[in-house]
C-alpha positions as CSV (number, residue, x, y, z in Angstrom):
1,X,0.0,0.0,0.0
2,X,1.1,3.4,-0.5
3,X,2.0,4.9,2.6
4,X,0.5,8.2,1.6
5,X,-2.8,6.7,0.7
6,X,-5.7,4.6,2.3
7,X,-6.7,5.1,6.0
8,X,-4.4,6.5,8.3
9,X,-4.7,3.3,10.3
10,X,-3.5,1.1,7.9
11,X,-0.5,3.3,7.3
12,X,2.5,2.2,9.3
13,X,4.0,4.6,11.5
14,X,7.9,5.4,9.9
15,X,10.6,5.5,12.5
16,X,10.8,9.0,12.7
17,X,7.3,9.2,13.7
18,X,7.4,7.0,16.3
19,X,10.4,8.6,18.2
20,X,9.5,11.9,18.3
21,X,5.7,10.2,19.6
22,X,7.1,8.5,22.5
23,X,9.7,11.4,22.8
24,X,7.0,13.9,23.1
25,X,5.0,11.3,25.7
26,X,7.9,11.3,27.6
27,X,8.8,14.7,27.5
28,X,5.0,15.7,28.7
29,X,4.8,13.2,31.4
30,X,7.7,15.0,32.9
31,X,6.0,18.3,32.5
32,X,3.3,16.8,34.3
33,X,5.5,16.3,37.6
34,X,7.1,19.9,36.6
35,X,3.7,21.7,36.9
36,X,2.5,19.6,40.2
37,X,6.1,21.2,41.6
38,X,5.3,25.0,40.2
39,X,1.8,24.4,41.6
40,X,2.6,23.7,44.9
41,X,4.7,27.0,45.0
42,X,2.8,29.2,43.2
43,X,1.1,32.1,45.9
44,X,-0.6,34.3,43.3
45,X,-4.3,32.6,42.7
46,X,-4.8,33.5,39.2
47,X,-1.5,32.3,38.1
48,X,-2.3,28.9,40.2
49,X,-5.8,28.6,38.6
50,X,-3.8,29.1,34.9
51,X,-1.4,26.3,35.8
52,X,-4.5,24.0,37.3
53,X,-6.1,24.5,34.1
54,X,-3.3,24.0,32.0
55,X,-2.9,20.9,33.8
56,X,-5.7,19.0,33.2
57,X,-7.0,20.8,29.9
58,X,-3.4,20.7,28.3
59,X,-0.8,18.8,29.4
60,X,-2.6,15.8,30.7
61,X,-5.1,15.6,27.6
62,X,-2.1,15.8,25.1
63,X,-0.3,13.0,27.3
64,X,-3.8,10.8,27.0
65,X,-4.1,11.1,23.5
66,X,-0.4,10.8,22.6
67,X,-0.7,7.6,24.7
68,X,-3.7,6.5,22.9
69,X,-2.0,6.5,19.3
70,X,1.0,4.8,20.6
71,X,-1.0,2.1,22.3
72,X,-3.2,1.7,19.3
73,X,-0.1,1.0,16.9
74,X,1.8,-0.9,19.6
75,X,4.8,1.3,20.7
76,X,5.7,0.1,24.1
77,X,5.4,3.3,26.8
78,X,7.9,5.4,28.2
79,X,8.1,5.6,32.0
80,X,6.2,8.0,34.0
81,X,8.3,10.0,37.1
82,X,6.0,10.0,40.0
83,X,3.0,12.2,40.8
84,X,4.1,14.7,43.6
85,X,1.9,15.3,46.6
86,X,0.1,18.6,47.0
87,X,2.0,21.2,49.6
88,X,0.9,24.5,51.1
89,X,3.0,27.0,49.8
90,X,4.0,28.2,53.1
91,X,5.5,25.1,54.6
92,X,8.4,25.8,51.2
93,X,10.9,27.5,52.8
94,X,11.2,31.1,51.3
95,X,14.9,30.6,49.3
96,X,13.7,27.1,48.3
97,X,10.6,28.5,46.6
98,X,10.3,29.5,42.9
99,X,8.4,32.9,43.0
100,X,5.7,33.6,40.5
101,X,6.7,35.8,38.3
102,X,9.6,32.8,37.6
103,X,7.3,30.4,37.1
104,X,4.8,32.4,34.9
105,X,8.2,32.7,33.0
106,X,9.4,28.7,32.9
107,X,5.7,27.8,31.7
108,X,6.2,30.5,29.0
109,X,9.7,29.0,27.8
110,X,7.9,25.3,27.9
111,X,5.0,26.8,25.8
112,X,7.1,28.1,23.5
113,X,9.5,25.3,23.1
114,X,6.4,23.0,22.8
115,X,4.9,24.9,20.1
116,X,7.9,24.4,18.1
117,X,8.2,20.9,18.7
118,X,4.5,20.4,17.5
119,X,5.5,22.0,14.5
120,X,8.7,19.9,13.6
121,X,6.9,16.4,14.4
122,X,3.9,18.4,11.7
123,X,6.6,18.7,9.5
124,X,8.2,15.4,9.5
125,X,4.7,13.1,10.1
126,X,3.2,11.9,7.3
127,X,0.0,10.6,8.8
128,X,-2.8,13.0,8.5
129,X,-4.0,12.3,11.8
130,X,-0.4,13.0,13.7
131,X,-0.4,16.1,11.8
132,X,-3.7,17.0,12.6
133,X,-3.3,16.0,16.4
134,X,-0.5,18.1,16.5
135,X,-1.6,20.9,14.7
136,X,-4.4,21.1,17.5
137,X,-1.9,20.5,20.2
138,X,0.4,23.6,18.7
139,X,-2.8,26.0,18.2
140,X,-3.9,25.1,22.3
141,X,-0.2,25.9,23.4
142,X,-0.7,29.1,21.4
143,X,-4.2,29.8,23.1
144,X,-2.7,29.0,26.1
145,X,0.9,31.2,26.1
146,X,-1.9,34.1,25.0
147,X,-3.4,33.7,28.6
148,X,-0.2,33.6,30.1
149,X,0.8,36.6,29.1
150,X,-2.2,38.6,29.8
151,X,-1.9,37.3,33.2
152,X,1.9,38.3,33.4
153,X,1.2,41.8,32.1
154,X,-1.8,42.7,34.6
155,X,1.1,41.4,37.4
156,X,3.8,43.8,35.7
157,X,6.3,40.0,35.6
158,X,6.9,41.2,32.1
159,X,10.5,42.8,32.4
160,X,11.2,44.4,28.3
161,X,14.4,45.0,27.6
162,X,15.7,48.5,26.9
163,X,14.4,50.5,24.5
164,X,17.1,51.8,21.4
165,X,16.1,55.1,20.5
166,X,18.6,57.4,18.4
């Protein structure tokens, strides 16, 4: 069969496919554990409702489906780190805390970097339906770095860098 043609489930998944899938499983379940961590030492509740959201409605929906595909076509699963337990925020000790306007920054930088990888595995797939998944993936990063930075311009965390005026 052509592996352009027919049903996307009858077309083999090519090597590169499959290592950037279980790369990008990987990858998120480790993101997973990341965002419990920022979570539990975020103070500022609208940044903490973000990353709550972000949680379940990105990050863990992505990892589900992801999972899903490679299941489907029989690509053993990479291992999961450990959930982490919820903490209070104030049983962190203050200079072993990430403040918010750092995290609001390192969820910005994953966003970002995730985008991009969404758009190389687009590039290089050539199932319909891995491009497609991704595509969606890359456009809810997108919505989602949009919030982010409303929320991190009504807190005044953006820092621009000097203006050059001659």
């Amino acid at each position: 069969m052509n592996s352009l043609g027919g049903q996307h489930e009858e077309e083999p998944l090519h090597s590169g496919e499959v290592f950037h899938l279980w790369t990008y499983l990987f990858d998120t379940k480790a993101c997973l554990v990341t965002m419990q961590v920022l979570i539990n030492h975020c103070g500022d509740r609208d940044l903490k409702t973000y990353l709550e959201e972000l949680l379940e409605n990105g990050y863990t929906q992505e990892a589900e489906q992801t999972e899903a595909l490679l299941k489907e076509t029989g690509i053993r699963l990479p291992p999961a780190p450990p959930d982490r337990p919820n903490v209070e925020v104030q049983d962190i000790p203050a200079g072993g805390r990430f403040n918010d306007p750092e995290i609001a920054t390192l969820v910005n930088k994953e966003l970002m970097s995730g985008r991009m990888m969404c758009s190389y595995i687009m590039g290089v797939s050539n199932r319909e339906d891995i491009r497609t998944m991704f595509e969606d993936f890359h456009s809810q990063k997108e919505e989602n770095e949009v919030k982010l930075k409303q929320i991190m311009k009504e807190k005044g965390w953006i820092v621009h860098p000097p203006i050059n005026i001659k």
